[in-house]
C-alpha positions in Angstrom: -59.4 6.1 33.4 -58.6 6.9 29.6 -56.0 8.8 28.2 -56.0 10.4 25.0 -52.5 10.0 22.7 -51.8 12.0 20.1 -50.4 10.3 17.0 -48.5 12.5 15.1 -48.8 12.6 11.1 -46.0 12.1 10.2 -45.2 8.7 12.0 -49.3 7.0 11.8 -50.5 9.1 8.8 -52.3 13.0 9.2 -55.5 11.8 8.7 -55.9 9.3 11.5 -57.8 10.2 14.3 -56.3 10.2 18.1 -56.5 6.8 19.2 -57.5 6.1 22.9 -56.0 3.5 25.2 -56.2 2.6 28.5 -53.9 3.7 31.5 -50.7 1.3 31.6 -50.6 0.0 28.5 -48.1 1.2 26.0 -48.1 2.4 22.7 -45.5 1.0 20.7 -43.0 3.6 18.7 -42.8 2.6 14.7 -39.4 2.1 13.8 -36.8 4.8 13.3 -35.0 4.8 10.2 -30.6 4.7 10.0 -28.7 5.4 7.6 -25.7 3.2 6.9 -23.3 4.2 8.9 -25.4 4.6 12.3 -26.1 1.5 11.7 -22.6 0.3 12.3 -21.6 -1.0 15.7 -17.9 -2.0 16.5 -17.1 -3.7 20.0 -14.8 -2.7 23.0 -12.2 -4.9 24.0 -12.4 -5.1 27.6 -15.9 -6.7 27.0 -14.7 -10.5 27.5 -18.5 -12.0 26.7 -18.2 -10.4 23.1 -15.7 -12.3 20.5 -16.5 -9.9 17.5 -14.4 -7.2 19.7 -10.9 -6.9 18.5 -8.8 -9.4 19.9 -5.4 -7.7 20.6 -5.3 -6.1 23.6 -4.3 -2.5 22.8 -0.4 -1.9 22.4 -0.1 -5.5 22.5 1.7 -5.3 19.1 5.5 -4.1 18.8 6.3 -0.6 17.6 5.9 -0.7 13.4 2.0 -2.1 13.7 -0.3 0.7 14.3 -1.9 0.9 17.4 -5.6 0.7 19.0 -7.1 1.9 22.1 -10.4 -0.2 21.9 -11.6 -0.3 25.9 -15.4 0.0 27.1 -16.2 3.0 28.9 -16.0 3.0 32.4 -18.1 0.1 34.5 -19.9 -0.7 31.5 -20.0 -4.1 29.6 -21.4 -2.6 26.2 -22.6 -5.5 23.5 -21.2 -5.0 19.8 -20.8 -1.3 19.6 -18.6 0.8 20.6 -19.6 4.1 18.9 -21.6 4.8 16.3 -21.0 5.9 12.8 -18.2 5.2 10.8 -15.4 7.0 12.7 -14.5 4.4 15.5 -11.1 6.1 16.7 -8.2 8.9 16.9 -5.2 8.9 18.8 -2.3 11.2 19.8 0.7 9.7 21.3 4.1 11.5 22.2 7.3 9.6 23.6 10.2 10.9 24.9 13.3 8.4 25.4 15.6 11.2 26.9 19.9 11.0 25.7 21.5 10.4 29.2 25.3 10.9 28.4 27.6 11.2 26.2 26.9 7.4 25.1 23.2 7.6 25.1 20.4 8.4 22.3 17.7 10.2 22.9 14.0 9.5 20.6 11.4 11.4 20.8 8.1 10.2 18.9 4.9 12.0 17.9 1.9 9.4 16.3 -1.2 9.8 14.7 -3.8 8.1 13.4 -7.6 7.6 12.6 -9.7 4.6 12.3 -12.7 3.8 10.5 -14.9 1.2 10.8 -17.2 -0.3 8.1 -19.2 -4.3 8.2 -17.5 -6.5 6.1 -19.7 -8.0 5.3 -22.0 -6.9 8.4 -21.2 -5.4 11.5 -20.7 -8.6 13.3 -17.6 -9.2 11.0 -16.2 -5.0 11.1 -13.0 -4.0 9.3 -11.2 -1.7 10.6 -8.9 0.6 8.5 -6.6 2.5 10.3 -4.5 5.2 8.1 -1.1 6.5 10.7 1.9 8.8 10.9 4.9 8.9 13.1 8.1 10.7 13.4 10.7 10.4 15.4 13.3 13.1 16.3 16.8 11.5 17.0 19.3 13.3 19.7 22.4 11.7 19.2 25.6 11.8 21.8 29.3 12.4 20.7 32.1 10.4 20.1 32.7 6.6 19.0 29.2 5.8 20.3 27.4 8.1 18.1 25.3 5.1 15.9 24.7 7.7 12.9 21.2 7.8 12.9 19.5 10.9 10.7 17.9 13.5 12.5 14.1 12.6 11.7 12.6 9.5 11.2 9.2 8.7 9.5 6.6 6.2 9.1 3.3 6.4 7.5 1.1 3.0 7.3 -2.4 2.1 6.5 -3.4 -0.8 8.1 -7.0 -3.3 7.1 -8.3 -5.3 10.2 -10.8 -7.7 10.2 -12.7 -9.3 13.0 -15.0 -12.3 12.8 -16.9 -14.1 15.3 -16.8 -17.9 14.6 -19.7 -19.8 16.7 -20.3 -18.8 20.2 -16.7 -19.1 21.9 -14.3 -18.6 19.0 -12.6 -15.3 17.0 -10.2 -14.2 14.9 -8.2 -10.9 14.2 -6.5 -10.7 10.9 -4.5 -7.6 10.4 -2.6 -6.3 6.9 -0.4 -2.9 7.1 1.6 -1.9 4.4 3.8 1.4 5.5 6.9 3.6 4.3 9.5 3.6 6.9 12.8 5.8 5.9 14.2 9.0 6.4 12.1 10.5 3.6 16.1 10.6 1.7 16.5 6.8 1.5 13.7 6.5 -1.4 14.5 2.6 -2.4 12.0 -0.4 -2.2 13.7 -1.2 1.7 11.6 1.3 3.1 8.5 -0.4 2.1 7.2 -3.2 4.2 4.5 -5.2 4.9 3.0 -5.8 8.2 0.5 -7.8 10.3 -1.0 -10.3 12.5 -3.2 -13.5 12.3 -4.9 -14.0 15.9 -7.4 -16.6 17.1 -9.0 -16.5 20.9 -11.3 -19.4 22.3 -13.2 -17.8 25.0 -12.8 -20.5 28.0 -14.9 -19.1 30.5 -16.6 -15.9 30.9 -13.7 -14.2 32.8 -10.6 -16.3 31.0 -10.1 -15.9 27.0 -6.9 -18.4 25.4 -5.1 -16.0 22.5 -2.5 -17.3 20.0 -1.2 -16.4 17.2 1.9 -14.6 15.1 2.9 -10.9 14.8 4.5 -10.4 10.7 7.2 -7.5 11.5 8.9 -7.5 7.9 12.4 -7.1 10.0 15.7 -7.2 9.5 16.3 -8.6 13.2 12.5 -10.2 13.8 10.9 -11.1 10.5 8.1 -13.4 12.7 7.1 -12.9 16.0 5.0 -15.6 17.9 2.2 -14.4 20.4 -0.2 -15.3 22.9 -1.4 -16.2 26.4 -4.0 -15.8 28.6 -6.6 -12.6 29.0 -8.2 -12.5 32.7 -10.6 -10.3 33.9 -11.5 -12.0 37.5 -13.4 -8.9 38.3 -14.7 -5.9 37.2 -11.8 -4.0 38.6 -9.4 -6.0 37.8 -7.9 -7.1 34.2 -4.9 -9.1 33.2 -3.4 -9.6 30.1 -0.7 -12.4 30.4 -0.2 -12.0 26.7 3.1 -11.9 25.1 4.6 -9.4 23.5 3.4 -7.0 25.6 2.3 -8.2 29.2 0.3 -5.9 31.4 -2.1 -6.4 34.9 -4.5 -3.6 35.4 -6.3 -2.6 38.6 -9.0 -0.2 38.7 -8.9 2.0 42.1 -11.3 5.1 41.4 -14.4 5.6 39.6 -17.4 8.0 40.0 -20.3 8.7 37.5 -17.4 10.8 35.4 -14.8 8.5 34.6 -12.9 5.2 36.2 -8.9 5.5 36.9 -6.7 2.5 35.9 -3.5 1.9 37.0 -1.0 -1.2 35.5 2.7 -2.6 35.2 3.5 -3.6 31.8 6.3 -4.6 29.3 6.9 -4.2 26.2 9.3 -4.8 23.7 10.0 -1.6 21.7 11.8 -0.7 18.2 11.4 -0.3 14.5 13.2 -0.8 11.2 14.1 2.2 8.7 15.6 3.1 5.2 18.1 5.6 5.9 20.6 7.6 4.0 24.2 7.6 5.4 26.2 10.5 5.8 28.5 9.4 3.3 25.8 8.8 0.6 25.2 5.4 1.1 21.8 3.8 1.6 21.3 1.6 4.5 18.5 -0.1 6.4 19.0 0.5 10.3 16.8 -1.6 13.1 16.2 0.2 17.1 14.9 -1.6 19.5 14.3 -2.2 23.3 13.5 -3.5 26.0 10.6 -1.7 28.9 9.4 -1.9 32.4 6.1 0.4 32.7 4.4 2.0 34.8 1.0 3.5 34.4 -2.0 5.9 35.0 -4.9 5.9 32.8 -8.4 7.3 32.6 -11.2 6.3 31.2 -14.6 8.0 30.9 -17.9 6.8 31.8 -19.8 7.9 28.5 -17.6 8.0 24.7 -15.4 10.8 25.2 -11.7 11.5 25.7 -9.6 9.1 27.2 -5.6 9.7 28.3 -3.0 7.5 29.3 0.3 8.8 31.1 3.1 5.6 30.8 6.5 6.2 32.5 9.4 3.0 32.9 12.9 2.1 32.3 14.3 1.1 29.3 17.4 -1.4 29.2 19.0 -3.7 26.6 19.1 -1.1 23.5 20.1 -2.1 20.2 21.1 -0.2 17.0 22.1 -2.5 13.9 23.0 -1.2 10.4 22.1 -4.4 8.1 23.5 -3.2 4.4 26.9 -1.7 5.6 29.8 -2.9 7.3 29.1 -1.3 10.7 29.4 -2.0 14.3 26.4 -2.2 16.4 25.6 0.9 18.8 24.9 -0.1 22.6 23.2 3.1 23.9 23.4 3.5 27.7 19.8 2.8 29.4 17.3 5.6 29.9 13.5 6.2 31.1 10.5 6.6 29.0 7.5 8.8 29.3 4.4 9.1 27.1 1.3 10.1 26.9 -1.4 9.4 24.6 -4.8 10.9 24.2 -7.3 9.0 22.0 -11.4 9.5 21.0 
């Protein structure tokens, strides 16, 4: 038997006639044109066969370094390219760190950023650039403890990432963010600095990928922060990042044809570095941080939606340190976190 197929003019020319070809065979499509930016394809990490993925697991990077949410969609183990187009990624994060006490301190942090993704020079070798804002709301208790902190705290950062795939088993991740930090009163060069990270991973075997490298915080109390360790993925449903700063195991204990449900234990060392104004008029550069257990409950859809995260934990071992003045260091008591992020 013959069937008759219809070639239209636009793709084999108008004036060709029909062409006829047998039953079972196929007619092969011309090409279909991109522009530019469809044409750009940016990896998932999750996907441990693929090196030109980022190679940071997301929040592995302290509090100062913008953050990245880069994980394959549910059950699926895509090759280089996450999502088409140029915009790769937005996220909303909120964190409350609630005062318990007259001698605690209570932070509460909204972030937001965007990321866009461009071949550098092809899409096998992305950069990322990542423009972000953050404030922080301080709620300070009374008394000898109080540390002084302003009411609001800001950062703004724009960060350039670059990925490159080196041979079959090796990758790098090279990261530049210069960012304001400061109470937006506090207007001197010390709110400016520089931040980053250089990171190499040697993919062992197909489940096991060796990361090392160093974290650039441009702070007062950590200028240089080594990091590293071992990624496992000994399943599908299971995923273990023995990295430091931020370790974190993963186990995945739902899915349907919707969206897969994560939970994880993690811990992460929190803080940041600001330019602040004193009340008494003098300038001042003031370093937070933290130390946290987490929790974890996260889901992730099955196609290139919406993703959210919900992170509870306690925090223990807090730190406030004035660097420019003679002042004594604030011990806040302990508290829990909660936040919730929401990212594209």
């Amino acid at each position: 038997m013959w069937l008759a197929v219809v070639v239209a003019g636009s793709l084999a020319g108008a004036d060709e006639p029909r062409a006829l070809v047998p039953s079972g065979d196929v007619l092969p499509l011309p090409p279909v044109e991109r522009g530019f930016f469809d044409r750009i394809r940016l990896a998932a990490l999750g996907d441990p066969q693929d090196l030109t993925e980022p190679l940071l697991p997301d929040d592995v990077a302290p509090p100062g370094q913008p953050r990245q949410e880069f994980e394959p969609p549910a059950g699926r183990k895509l090759p280089p390219g996450a999502k088409p187009g140029a915009l790769q990624q937005a996220i909303f994060t909120l964190t409350e760190l609630p005062r318990l006490g007259a001698d605690g301190l209570g932070l509460t942090t909204l972030d937001t950023s965007l990321t866009i993704g461009m071949p550098a020079p092809t899409a096998d070798s992305p950069l990322l650039v990542t423009p972000g804002f953050g404030t922080t709301f301080v709620d300070e208790g009374p008394g000898p403890t109080d540390p002084g902190l302003p009411s609001q705290l800001y950062e703004s950062w724009i960060q350039a990432r670059w990925l490159r795939k080196i041979g079959g088993r090796f990758g790098v991740d090279l990261a530049v963010a210069p960012g304001w930090y400061s109470d937006f009163v506090n207007d001197t060069p010390e709110a400016f600095r520089i931040t980053g990270h250089g990171f190499g991973a040697w993919e062992a075997t197909d489940d096991l990928r060796v990361v090392a490298g160093l974290i650039y915080l441009d702070r007062y109390d950590v200028n240089m922060l080594p990091a590293g360790g071992l990624l496992w993925t000994p399943s599908d449903d299971q995923r273990h990042e023995l990295i430091f700063p931020r370790p974190r195991l993963a186990w995945r204990v739902a899915e349907d044809t919707r969206a897969a449900q994560w939970v994880y234990l993690a811990g992460e060392f929190g803080g940041n570095q600001w330019a602040v104004r004193r009340d008494s008029g003098v300038n001042d550069v003031v370093v937070y941080h933290d130390y946290r257990l987490l929790v974890c409950w996260e889901r992730k859809p099955a196609d290139l939606g919406l993703s959210w995260r919900l992170e509870t934990g306690w925090v223990t071992g807090r730190l406030v340190e004035y660097y420019l003045t003679d002042t004594s260091d604030a011990r806040p008591a302990d508290t829990f976190v909660v936040r919730a992020g929401l990212w594209y």
